[in-house]
N, C-alpha and C positions, 0 to 999 in steps of 0.2 A: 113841746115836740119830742123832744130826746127820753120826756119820760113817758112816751108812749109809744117810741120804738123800745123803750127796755122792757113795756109791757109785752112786745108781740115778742123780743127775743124769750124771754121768760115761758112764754106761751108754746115757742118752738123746743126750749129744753125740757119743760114739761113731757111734753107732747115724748118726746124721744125718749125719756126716761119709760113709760109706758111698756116700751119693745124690751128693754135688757134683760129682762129673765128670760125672753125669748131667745136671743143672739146666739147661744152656745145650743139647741135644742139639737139632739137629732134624730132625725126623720129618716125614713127611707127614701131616698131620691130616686124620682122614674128616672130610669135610665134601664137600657135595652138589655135584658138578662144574655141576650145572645153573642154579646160581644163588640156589638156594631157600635160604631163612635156614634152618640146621640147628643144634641142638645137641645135644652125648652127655653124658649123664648117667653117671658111675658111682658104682658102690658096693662095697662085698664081701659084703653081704646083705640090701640094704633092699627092693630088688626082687623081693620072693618071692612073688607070689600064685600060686598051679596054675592057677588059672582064673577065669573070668568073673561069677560069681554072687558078689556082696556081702553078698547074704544068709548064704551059707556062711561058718561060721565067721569068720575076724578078717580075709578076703577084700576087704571094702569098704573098710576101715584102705587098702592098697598100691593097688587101683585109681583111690578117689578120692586119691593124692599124682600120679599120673600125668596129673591134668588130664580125667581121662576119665570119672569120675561124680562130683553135690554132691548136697547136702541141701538140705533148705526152710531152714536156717540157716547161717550161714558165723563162725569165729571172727576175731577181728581178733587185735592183738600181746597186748592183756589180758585176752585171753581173756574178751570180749563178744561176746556173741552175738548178729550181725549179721541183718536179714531177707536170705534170696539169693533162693532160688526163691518163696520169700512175700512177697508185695506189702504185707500187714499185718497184725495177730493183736490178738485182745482175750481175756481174761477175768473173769469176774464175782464168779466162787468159786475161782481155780485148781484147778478137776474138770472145768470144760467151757472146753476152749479153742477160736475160731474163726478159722480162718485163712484169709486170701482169698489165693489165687495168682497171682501173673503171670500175665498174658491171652498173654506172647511165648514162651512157651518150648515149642520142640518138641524130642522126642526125637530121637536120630539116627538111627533110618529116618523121620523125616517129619509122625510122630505128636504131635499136638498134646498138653502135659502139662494135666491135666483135675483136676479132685480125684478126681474119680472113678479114675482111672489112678492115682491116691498111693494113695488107699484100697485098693483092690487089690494094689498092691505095698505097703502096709504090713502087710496081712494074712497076706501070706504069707510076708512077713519074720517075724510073728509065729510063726507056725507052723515055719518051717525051723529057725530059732535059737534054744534055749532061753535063751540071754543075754540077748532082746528084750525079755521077758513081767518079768527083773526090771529092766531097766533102765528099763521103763515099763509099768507099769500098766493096761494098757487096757483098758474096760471094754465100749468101742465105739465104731466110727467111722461118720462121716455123710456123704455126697458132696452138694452141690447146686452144679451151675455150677464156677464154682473157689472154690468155698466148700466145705474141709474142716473139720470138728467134730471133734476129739477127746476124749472122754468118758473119763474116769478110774475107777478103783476107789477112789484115797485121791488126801488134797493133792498139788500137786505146783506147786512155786512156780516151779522151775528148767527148765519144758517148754523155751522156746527154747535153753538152752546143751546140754538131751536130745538135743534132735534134732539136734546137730551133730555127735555119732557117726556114723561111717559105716555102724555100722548102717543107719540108717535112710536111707540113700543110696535117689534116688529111680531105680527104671526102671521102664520100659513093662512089666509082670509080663503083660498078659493076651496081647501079643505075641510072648513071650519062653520058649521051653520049654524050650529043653536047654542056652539059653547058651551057643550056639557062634559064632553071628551077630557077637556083640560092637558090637551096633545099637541098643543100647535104651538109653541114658543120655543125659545132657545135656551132657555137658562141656563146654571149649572145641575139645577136641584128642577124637580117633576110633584109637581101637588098628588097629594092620593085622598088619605083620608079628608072630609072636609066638612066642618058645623057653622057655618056663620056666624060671626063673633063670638064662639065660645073656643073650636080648637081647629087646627087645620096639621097637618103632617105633610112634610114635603119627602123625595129619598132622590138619594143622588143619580144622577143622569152620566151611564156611564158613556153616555157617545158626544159627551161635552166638547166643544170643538178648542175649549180655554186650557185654562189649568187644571188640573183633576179634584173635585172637591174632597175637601177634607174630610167632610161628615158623611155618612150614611145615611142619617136620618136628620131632619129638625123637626119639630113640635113647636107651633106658637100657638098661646094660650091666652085669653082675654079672662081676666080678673077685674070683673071694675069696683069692688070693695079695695082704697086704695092700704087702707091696714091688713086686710089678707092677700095682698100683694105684696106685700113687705116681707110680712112672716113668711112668705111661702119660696121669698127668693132667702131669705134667711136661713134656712133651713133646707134649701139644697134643691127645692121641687122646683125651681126655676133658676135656671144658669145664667142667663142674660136681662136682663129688667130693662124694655123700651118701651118710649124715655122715663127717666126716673123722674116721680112725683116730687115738686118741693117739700113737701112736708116729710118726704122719704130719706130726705138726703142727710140730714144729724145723726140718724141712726145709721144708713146705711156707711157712713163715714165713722160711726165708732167700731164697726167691724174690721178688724186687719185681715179677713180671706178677702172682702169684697174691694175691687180697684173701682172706683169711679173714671168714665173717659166723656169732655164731655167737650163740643168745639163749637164756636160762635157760630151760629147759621143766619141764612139772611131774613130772619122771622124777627120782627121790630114790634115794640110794646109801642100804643102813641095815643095820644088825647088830639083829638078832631075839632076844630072849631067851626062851627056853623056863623058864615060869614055874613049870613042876611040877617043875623041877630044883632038887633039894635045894640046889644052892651058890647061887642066883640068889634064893632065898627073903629073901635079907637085901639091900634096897636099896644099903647100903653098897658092895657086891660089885660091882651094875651102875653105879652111880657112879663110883667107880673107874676101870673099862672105858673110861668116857665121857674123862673125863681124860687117856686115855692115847693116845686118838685125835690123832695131830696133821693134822687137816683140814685146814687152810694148805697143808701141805707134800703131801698127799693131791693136791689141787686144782690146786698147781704145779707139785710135780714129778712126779709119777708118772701124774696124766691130761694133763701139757701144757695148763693152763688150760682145759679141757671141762671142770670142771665149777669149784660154787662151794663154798667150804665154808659148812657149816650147824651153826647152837645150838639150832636151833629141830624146827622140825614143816614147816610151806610154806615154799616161797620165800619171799624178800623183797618182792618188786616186786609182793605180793597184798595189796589192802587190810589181809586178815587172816594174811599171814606173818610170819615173820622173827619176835625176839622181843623187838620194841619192846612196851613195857607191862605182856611178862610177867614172871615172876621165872624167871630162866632159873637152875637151880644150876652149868652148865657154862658157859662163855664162852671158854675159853680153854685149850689144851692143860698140860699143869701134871702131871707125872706125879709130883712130890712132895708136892703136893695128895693124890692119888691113894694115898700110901703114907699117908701122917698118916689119912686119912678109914679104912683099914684098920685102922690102929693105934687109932685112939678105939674102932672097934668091937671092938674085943677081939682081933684076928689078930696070930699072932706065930710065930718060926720056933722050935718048942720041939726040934726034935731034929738042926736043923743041917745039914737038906740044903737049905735056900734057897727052899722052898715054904712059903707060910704055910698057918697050919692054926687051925684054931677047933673045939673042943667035937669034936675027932680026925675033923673032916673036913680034907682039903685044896683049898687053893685052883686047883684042877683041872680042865679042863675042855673039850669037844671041840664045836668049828666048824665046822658043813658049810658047804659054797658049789658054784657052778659050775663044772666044771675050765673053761668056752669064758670067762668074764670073768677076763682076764688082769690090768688093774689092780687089781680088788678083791682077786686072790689076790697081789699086788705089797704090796698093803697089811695083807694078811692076815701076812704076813711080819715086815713092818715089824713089827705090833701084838704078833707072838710075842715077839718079841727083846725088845719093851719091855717087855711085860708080866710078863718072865721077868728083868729089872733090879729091881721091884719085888716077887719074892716068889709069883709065878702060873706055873702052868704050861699054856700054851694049846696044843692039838694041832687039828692043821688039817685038816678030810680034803674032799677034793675028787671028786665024782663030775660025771655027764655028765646025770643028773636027780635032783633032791632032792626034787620034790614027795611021791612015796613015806615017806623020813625026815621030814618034814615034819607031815604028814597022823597020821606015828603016832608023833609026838613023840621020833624015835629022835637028838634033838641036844638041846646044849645052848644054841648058838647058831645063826644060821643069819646067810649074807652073803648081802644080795638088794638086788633093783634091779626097782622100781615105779613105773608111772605114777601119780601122786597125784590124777589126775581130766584125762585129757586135755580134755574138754570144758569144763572150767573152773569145774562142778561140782563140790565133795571129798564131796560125801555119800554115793556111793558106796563110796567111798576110806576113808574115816569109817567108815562100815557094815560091811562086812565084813574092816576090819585090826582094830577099836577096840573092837566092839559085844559082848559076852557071845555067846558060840555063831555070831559071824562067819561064814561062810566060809573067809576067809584069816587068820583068826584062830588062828593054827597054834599061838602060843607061849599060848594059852588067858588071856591077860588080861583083868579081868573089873572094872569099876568101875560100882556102879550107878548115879553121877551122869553117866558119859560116856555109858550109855546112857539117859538120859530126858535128856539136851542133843542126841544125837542124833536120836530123836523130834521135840523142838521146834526142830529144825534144819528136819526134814523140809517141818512147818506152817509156820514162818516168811516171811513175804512182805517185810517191811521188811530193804532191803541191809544196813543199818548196824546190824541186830538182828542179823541173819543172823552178819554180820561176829564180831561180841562173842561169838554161840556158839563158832564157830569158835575165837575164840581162848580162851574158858574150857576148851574142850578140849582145846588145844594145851596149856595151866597144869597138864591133868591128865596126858598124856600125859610131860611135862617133870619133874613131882615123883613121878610112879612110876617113869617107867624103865623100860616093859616095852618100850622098840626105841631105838637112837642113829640119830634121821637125820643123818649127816654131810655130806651134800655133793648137792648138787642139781646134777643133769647138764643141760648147755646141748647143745642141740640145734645142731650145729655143721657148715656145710656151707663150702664153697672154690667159687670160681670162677677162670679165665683173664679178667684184662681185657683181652688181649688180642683175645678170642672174644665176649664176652658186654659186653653193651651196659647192659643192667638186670637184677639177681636182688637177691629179698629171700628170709631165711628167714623163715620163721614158726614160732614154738616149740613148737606144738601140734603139729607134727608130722605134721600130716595133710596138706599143700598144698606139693610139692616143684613141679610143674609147674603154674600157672595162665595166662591170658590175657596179663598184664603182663610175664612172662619175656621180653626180648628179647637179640637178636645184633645181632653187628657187622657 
């Protein structure tokens, strides 16, 4: 094991050594001959929306990081959920919530934002998206003045961190028809130039109702050669790099212009067990599995510190993550642990080809994943080799979509990578990985104390009640074993201080470009 993480470290110094004659090169950097504070943004896929309409599909997700449309709420770094376009909000019941809105904020053709103009565009968000109706409830909406009412079907304790999906990003809808305009949002910044995934230009919106943006101009830039994305932030033709490539990051760190900023987000790496698989039916089995993960080394060497390793279910840094308080049975990598806890349950190699076997099954068994996530199939490797030290035989197969396998349970495992609740909400997250007949509840696990904790997750108003579900469920989740979260992905961007005067990330992921971005 250790000498085939010294391979892949080797592999990553290599790889880095590649870029140093580049490091010092220099290039002329686009920047605006006219004087205007400008900065370029790249990526090699973040910047992908087709079009202008938010309400389409996961479309509001990429427009609102571009600075160019918000919500009535805004998250901070812990994922609290701030008033932006809402001036203040009460409720009585959590069923009827009333929200008064800023008196200053106009759309970008001119148009003053109204409740009446939300109600509108929340309606027919409703209606375009079938994701809206579950991610909220609506029973009915009310407009008077800037007094919006939202009326519910059932409890809902978590409306403000709701609305900080981009779904429900606000635009002028009753001005707005075919979405070509690109005029009907709030942001600080106003899109102009526009190529679909290759460049987009935004310029500052001076009748911003916030703080006055700093920039003049941004330029974000789609690069998906992940080595002429490097050199090009290297050399100056890119000031911000979202988010930085693993393989980006040894290099990017031998440079002293470039600052790495990078914060745990709620995006979780995890191996799925398919629960109607005869060899997963004995806990023992995915126990084991857990043991033989070495997370640490996942986390250091093979993503370049992007992500964190995990024992648990959430992050840490969440009131209710990490597994302080709970009884974690894993903590620690330990694949001789791993062989003993097979050995007590009765597995043993009776015919001497090195696979154990129980009651003339073998311990056999096949992992789908993504072939486009290169780390998790880096570690999928890792995990064969070891697994195959203690007695298992894991076969790896890699396609280019596995929702299909998934859906009709054609794995025994599966390697996946989810948002755990960008909003900062898990009850959704909770809902459909955890709950009996889920959704994304692929590998069919079923406890029926995790679904009636889930239930009085839903109703719960008190933080610190709320909290304690959460982590009773995380206890359930921990002493079944139907998923290993190993490692929580940080949301991880670069900058030029050469270029850039102020950037923060924010790990929710939604907010790449706002007002406070400044240049040098």
């Amino acid at each position: 094991m250790k000498q085939r993480l010294l391979i892949l470290l080797l592999i990553v110094i290599v790889s880095a050594g590649m870029f140093t004659g580049c490091s010092n090169m220099e290039k002329e950097s686009i920047k605006d001959a006219s004087g205007e504070k400008t900065l370029v943004f790249g990526s090699v896929g973040y910047f992908c929306n087709e079009a202008w309409d938010t309400a389409s599909g996961w479309e509001g997700w990429y427009i609102g990081s571009y600075g160019v449309s918000e919500c009535l709420f805004r998250l901070n770094d812990a994922f609290e959920a701030q008033p932006w376009l809402v001036e203040s909000y009460s409720t009585g019941d959590n069923k009827t919530w009333k929200l008064r809105l800023r008196e200053d904020v106009l759309f970008h053709n001119g148009t003053k934002m109204t409740a009446d103009a939300v109600k509108k565009c929340f309606e027919r968000t409703l209606k375009v998206n079938g994701r809206a109706a579950e991610v909220l409830p609506v029973e009915r909406l009310e407009a008077e003045g800037q007094i919006l009412t939202i009326k519910l079907k059932e409890l809902n304790t978590t409306l403000p961190n709701d609305l900080c999906d981009p779904l429900w990003t606000v635009y002028d809808a009753e001005r707005s028809t075919d979405f070509a305009q690109k005029t009907y949002f709030t942001g600080p910044y106003i899109p102009t130039e526009f190529n679909p995934n290759i460049e987009l230009t935004v310029v500052k919106n001076e009748q911003y109702w916030g703080d006055t943006p700093k920039l003049d101009k941004a330029i974000f830039k789609t690069i998906t050669d992940v080595d002429a994305l490097t050199m090009a932030f290297q050399n100056g033709e890119i000031d911000i790099l979202v988010p930085v490539p693993e393989t980006s990051m040894p290099i990017i760190q031998r440079d002293s212009r470039l600052t790495i900023d990078g914060k745990i987000s709620m995006r979780v790496q995890f191996i799925r067990f398919n629960m109607n698989s005869p060899v997963f039916q004995d806990a023992a089995v995915r126990n084991a599995i857990s043991y033989c993960i070495d997370r640490e080394s996942y986390a250091q060497v093979i993503c370049g510190n992007t992500t964190a390793a995990s024992y648990g279910v959430f992050p840490e840094y969440l009131p209710y993550g990490g597994i302080k308080g709970i009884d974690s049975a894993v903590e620690r990598f330990d694949p001789e642990k791993a062989k003993q806890i097979l050995v007590n349950a009765g597995y043993m190699d009776t015919n001497g080809d090195g696979i154990l076997e129980k009651d003339g099954r073998e311990l056999s068994f096949k992992m789908i994943g993504l072939s486009t996530q290169k780390d998790i199939l880096e570690l999928s490797q890792v995990l064969q080799s070891q697994l195959s030290e203690i007695g298992i035989t894991l076969k790896v197969e890699t396609m280019e979509n596995i929702s299909d396998a998934r859906r009709s349970g054609q794995f025994d495992l599966s390697y996946e990578s989810y948002s755990m609740g960008g909003t900062g909400n898990p009850q959704g997250f909770i809902d459909f990985m955890f709950t009996t007949g889920g959704s994304n509840n692929f590998g069919k696990y079923s406890n029926a104390e995790v679904d009636m904790l889930a239930r009085k997750l839903r109703e719960t108003a008190d933080e610190e009640e709320k909290n304690q579900i959460i982590r009773s469920i995380t206890q359930h989740i921990l002493d079944d074993v139907p998923f290993i979260f190993f490692a929580h992905k940080k949301f991880t961007c670069a900058y030029n201080t050469d270029t850039v005067a102020y950037y923060h990330t924010q790990p929710s992921e939604f907010y790449i470009l706002d007002s406070s971005v400044e240049a040098k």
